[in-house]
N, C-alpha and C positions, 0 to 999 in steps of 0.2 A: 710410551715411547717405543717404535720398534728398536727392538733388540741390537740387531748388526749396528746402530746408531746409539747405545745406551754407551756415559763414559767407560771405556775400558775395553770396547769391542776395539775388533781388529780392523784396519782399513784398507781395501788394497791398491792398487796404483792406479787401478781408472776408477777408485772412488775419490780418490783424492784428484786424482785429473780433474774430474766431474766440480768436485770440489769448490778449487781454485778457479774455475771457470767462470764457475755460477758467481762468487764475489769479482771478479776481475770483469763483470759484462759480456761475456763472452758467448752467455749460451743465449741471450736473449739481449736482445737491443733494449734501453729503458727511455722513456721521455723524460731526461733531466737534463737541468740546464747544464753549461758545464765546468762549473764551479761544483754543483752538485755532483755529477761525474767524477770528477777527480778527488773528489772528499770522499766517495765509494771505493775507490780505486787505491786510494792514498798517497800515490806518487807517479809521476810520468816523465822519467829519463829524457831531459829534453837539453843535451847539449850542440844536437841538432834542430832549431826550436819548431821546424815542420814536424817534428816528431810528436810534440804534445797534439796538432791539429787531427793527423795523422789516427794517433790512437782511441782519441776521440769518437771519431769517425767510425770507427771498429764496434764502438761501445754504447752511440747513444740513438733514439731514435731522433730523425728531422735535427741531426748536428747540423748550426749554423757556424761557419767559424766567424764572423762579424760575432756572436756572442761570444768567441774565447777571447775577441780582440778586447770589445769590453772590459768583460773580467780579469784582464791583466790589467788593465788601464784604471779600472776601481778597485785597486789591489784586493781584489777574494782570492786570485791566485799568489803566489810566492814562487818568483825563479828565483835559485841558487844554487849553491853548493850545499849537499846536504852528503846522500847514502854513500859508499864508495868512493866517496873526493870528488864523486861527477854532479853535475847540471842538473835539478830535478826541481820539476812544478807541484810544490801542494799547495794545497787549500790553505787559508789563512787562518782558522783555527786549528790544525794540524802543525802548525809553525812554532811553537811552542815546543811540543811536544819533540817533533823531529832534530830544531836547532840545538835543545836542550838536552837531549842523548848523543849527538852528531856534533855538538861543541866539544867532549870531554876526548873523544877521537881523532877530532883535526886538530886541537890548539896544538898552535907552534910545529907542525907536521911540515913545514913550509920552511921554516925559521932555521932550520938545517939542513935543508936543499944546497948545494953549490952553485946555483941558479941564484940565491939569496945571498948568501957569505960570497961571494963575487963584490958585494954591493959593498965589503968592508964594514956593514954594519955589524950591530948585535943583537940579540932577539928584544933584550931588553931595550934596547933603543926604539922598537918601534911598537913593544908594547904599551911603553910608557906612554908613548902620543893615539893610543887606540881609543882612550875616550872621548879626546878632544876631535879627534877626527870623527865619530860617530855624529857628536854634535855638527858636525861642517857638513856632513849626510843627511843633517834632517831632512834636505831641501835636493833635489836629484845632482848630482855632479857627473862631468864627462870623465871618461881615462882621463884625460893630459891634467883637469883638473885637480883632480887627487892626486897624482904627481907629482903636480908644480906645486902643492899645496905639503905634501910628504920631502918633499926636497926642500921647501923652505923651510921647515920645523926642523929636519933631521941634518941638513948641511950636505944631502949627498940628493941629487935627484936618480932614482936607477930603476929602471920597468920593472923591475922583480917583486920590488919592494910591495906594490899594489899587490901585485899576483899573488903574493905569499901570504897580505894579510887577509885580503877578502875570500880565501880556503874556509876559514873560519868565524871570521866578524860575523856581527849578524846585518847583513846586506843582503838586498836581493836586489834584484836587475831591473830597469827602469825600459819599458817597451817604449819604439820611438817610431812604430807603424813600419811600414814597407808589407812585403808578402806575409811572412810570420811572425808578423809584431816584435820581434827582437832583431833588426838588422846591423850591420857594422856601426860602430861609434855608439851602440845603444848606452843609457845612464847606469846609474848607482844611487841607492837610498840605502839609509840606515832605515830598520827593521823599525816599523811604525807599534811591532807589540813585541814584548819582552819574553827572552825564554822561560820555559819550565822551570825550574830548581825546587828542590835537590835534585841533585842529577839524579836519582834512584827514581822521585816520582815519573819525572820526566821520562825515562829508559822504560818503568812498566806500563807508561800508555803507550809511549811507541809501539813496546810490544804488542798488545793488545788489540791497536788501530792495524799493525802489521797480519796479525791473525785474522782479523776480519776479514782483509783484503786478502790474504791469499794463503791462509793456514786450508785443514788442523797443519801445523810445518814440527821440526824438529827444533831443539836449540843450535844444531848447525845451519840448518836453514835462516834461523833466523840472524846470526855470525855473518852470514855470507851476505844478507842482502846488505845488513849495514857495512859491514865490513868492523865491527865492533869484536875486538877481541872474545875470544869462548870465555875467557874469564870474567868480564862485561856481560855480555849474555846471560850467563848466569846470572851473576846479580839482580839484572833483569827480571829474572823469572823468580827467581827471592824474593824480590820485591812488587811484583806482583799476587805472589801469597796466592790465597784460595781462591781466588776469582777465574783460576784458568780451570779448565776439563782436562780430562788426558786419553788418549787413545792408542792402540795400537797400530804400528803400523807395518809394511813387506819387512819381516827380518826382524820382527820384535823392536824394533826403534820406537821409542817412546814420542809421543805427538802435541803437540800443545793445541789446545783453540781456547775460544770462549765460548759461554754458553749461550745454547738456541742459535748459532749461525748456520746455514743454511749446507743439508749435505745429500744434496740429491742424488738420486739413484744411481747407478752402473747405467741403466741404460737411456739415461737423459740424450736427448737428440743435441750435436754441437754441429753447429751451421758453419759453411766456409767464413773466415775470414781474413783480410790481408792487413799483415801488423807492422807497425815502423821498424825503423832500427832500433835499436837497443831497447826494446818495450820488456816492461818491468816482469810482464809473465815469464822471459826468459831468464830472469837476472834475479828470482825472488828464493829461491831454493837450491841447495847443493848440487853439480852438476849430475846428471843432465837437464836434471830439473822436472817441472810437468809433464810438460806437452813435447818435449823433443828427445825423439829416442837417440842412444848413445852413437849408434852409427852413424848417424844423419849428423852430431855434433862439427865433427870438421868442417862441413860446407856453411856450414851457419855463424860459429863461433869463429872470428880469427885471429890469430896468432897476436894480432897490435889489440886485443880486445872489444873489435869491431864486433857486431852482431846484426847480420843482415835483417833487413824488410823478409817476414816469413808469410807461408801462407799455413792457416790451418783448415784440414780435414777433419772430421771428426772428432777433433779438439788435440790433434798432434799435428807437428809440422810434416807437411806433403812436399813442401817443396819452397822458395825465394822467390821473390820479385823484384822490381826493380822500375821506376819511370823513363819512357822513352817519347821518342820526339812524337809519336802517333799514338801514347798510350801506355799501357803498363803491360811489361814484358815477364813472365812466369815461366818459372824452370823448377819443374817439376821431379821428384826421387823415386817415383813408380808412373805408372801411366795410370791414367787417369778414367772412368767412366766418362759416355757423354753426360750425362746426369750431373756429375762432376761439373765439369767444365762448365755445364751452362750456369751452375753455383757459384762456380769462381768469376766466371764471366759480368755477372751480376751485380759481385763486387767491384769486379776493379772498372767498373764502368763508370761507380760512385768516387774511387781514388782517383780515377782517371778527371772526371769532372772539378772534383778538387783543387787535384793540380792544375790542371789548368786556368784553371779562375784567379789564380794566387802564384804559383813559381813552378813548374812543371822539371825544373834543376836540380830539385833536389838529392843529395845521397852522389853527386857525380860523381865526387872524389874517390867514393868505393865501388867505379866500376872496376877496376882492375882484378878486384874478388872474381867477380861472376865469369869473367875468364877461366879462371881454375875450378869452375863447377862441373863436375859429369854428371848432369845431368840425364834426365830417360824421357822427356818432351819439355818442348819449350815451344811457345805460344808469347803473339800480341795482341792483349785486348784490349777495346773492342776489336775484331777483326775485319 
């Protein structure tokens, strides 16, 4: 085993870059289908659901989206609520695992909102009817269904009430076609496979699948992406016992992975490429994270927790994008080689084609961001 890679060696920050790239697809495109993608991946932020298409795209080689459509539609994928309270598509073996650490997090997270106690209920009042409404799920139901269905059990009909329970039930999203398979009035099904338990085994695969995809990480790293208490976390890694490696990493920070995952070189070649919003590379480690240095943070990250469309250089962010009525428009935080550009160009010829096959609208609501960008070139491609 070379050395600088034996457990206990030190790592430094563009090895771990290098790292997380190589599991996230990033330095090489793979032929997999994309159920199998996102099982490599482990999760794909998709509460914009062009986003899961999106990142795909970034990751696989000859991405069809007709085959993600699929895959939602023969449930291999799972939309829900899972990491940080947000929207995310895994794999349906992975669902398990995810719900089953991401249940002991949300339950009742919701159930003391004032968004919910508005509704006069109590939590116990609509825990008590969450089996029987599970049953009512085996079969897909609309919003208004679950609703009218919640208001007649409970005596009180009140929108919240859905909102607060399906945080945590085990539901996932029922696709009803348009551009990206999830459009307005989409369903609800109750979770066709059951969580993990005990919660501890459940939490140390999470872990585990979580390292694969984007370690060696730290135990705050791994805190941040679920948003799982450090005290959780730990447990976590208690309960994964010996099966983890450990490494060092900038500043003596202790590292977790597992073993034989993949840590290519410092000077692995990372190709342009352009990433949705909120894509999980940015979102999987304490900030600034991988791939975006701390300067460049503001223009990316915003204040409401949006996270722009990035582009990568080198395997760090160079700059944002964005779809416009002729293409995809890039604003860029350095200038750019021509060599560059025609890399970038390259791609977003392929997002560009995308979009347009499908919903070219996407992300509109976060133009107002790219207004406050100071940018150093901005460019539409194709040109």
């Amino acid at each position: 085993m070379d050395a600088a890679r034996a457990p206990g060696a030190e790592l430094t920050d563009r090895a771990l870059n290098r790292a997380t790239l190589a599991r996230q697809l990033l330095l090489e495109r793979l032929p997999l289908t994309p159920a199998e993608g996102t099982r490599r991946v482990l999760a794909l932020q998709t509460q914009e659901p062009a986003s899961a298409y999106l990142a795909l795209a970034a990751r696989l080689a000859g991405f069809d989206p007709a085959a993600l459509d699929a895959a939602y539609a023969a449930g291999e994928l799972a939309r829900g609520t899972h990491m940080r309270q947000t929207l995310h598509t895994v794999h349906v073996d992975d669902y398990p695992a995810v719900h089953g650490t991401m249940h002991r997090r949300l339950h009742g997270g919701r159930l003391g909102d004032p968004r919910f106690t508005a509704s006069g209920l109590k939590a116990k009042d609509v825990l008590d009817v969450l089996p029987e409404l599970l049953d009512y799920l085996a079969e897909p139901r609309s919003k208004d269904e679950v609703d009218d269905w919640l208001g007649a059990r409970l005596g009180t009909r009140h929108e919240r009430t859905w909102w607060a329970l399906r945080t945590f039930a085990p539901v996932w999203h029922v696709p009803n076609g348009g551009a990206w398979a999830f459009g307005r009035g989409h369903g609800f099904r109750a979770s066709p496979v059951p969580r993990l338990e005990p919660w501890e085994d459940a939490a140390a695969l999470l872990l585990r699948r979580y390292l694969e995809a984007f370690g060696p990480a730290t135990l705050a790293d791994f805190a941040r992406f679920t948003l799982l208490t450090r005290a959780m976390a730990r447990e976590a890694v208690a309960a994964a016992g010996d099966g983890l490696v450990r490494y060092l990493g900038p500043g003596g920070a202790e590292l977790l992975d597992v073993p034989r995952a993949p840590l290519p070189g410092e000077d692995a070649p990372a190709p342009a490429r352009l990433l949705p919003m909120w894509d999980s590379l940015h979102l999987a480690h304490e900030a600034p994270g991988r791939a975006l240095r701390a300067e460049h943070r503001p223009a990316v990250v915003k204040r409401n927790g949006d996270v722009l469309p990035t582009l990568l250089l080198d395997g760090h962010v160079a700059g944002v994008w964005r779809p416009v009525a002729c293409g995809v428009e890039v604003t860029t935080f350095r200038r750019l080689t021509r060599a560059e550009w025609d890399e970038v160009a390259a791609e977003a010829a392929g997002v560009a084609a995308l979009l347009a096959a499908r919903d070219p609208r996407v992300y509109a609501r976060q133009g107002n961001w790219f207004r406050e960008i100071d940018g150093v070139e901005v460019r539409t491609l194709p040109a």
